[in-house]
C-alpha positions as CSV (number, residue, x, y, z in Angstrom):
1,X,-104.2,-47.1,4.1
2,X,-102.4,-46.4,0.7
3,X,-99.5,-47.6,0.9
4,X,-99.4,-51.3,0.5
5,X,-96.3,-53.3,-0.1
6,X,-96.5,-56.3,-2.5
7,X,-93.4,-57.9,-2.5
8,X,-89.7,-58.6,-0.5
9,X,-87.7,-56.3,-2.7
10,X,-90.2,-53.5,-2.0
11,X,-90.1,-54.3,1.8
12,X,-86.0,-54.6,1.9
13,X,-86.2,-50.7,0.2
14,X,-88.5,-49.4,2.3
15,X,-86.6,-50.8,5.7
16,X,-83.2,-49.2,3.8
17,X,-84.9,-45.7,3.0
18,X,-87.6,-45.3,5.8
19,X,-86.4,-44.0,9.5
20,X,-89.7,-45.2,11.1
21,X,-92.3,-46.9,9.5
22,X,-95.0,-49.3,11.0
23,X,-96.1,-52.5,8.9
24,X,-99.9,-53.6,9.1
25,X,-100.5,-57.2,7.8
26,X,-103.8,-58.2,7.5
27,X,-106.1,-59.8,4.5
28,X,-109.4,-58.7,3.1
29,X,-111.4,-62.0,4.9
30,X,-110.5,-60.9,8.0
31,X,-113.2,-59.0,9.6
32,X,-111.0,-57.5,12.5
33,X,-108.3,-56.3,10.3
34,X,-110.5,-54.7,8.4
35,X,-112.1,-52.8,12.0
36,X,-108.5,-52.2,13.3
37,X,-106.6,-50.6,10.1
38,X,-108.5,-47.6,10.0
39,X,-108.3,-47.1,13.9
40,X,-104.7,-47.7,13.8
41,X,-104.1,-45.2,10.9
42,X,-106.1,-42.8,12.6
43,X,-103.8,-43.0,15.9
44,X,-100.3,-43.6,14.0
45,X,-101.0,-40.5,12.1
46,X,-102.5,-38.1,15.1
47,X,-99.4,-39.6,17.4
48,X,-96.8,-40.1,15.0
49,X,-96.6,-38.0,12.2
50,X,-92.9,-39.0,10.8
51,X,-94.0,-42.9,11.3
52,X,-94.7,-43.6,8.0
53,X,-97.5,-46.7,7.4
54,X,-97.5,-49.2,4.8
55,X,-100.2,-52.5,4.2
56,X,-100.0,-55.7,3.1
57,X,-102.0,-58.7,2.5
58,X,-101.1,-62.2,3.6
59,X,-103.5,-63.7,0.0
60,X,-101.4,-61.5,-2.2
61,X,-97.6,-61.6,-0.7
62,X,-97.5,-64.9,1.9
63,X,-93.7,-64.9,1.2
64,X,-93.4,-61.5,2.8
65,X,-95.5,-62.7,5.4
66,X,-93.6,-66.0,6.1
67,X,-90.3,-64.0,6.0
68,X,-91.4,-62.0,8.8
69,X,-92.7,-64.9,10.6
70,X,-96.3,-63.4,10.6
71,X,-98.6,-66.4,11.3
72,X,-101.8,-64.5,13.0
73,X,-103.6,-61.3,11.7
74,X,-104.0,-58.3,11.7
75,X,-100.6,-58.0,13.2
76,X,-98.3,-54.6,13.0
77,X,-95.1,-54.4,12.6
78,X,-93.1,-51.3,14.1
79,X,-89.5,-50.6,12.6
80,X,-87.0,-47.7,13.4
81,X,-83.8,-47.2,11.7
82,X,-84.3,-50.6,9.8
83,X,-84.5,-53.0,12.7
84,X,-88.1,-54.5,14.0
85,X,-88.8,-53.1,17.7
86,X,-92.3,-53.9,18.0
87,X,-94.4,-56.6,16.8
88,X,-98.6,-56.7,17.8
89,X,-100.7,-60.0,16.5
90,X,-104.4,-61.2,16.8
91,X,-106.0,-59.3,19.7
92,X,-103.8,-56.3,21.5
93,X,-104.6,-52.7,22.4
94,X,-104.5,-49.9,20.4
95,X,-103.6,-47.9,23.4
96,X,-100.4,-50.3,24.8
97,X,-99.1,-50.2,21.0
98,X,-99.1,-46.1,20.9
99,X,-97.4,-46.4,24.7
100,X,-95.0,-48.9,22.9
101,X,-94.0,-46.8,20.2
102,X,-94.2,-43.2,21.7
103,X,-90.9,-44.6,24.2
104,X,-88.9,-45.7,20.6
105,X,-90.4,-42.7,18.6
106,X,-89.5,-40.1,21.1
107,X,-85.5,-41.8,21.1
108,X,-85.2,-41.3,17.3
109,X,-87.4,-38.0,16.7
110,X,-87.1,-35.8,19.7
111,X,-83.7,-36.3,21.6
C-alpha cells in the first residue's frame, strides 16, 4: 500500500475530501498484517475501484490509533461519506469484509 497516513490532521483531510476510503492499521512486527495488507489491497482494488486505501502504523502514529480506538491489529477501517461503517480487527475474513462493504459501496456508487 502507498498511501500511508502519519498523523490526525492528515486523517481529519482525508475523511473531509475522500467519499470512500478504507483504513488499514497494522505495524511492521506484526507478521499477519504484513500477510493480510497485500491480500486486502488486492480485493479492495479488484472489488472497489472508487474505495480509495490508505496505511498506517500503530509505532509511528499511536495517537491516530488511540483516537480511533484501535487496540488490536491489523484492523481496517471502512469509511463512506466521512463517517466509520465498518470496522475489522485481529482475525476476520477477507470474504465477510468485501460482503460488508459491497452492501455500503453499492448505496453510495451505484444507486
Amino acid at each position: 500500500m502507498q498511501n500511508t497516513i502519519t498523523s490526525i490532521a492528515q486523517f481529519e483531510t482525508i475523511k473531509e475530501k475522500e467519499t470512500a476510503f478504507a483504513l488499514y492499521i497494522t505495524d511492521n512486527t506484526c507478521n499477519v498484517g504484513e500477510n493480510v495488507g497485500p491480500k486486502l489491497e488486492k480485493m479492495l482494488n479488484d472489488n472497489f475501484p472508487k474505495l480509495a486505501i490508505y496505511q498506517t502504523y500503530t509505532s509511528e502514529t499511536p495517537d491516530l490509533s488511540g483516537q480511533l480506538s484501535v487496540f488490536a491489529i491489523p484492523t481496517v477501517l471502512i469509511y463512506f461519506e466521512g463517517k466509520q461503517y465498518i470496522q475489522k480487527s485481529r482475525a476476520f475474513s477477507l470474504d465477510e469484509l468485501q460482503g460488508e462493504i459491497d452492501r455500503y459501496y453499492q448505496m453510495v456508487f451505484e444507486v
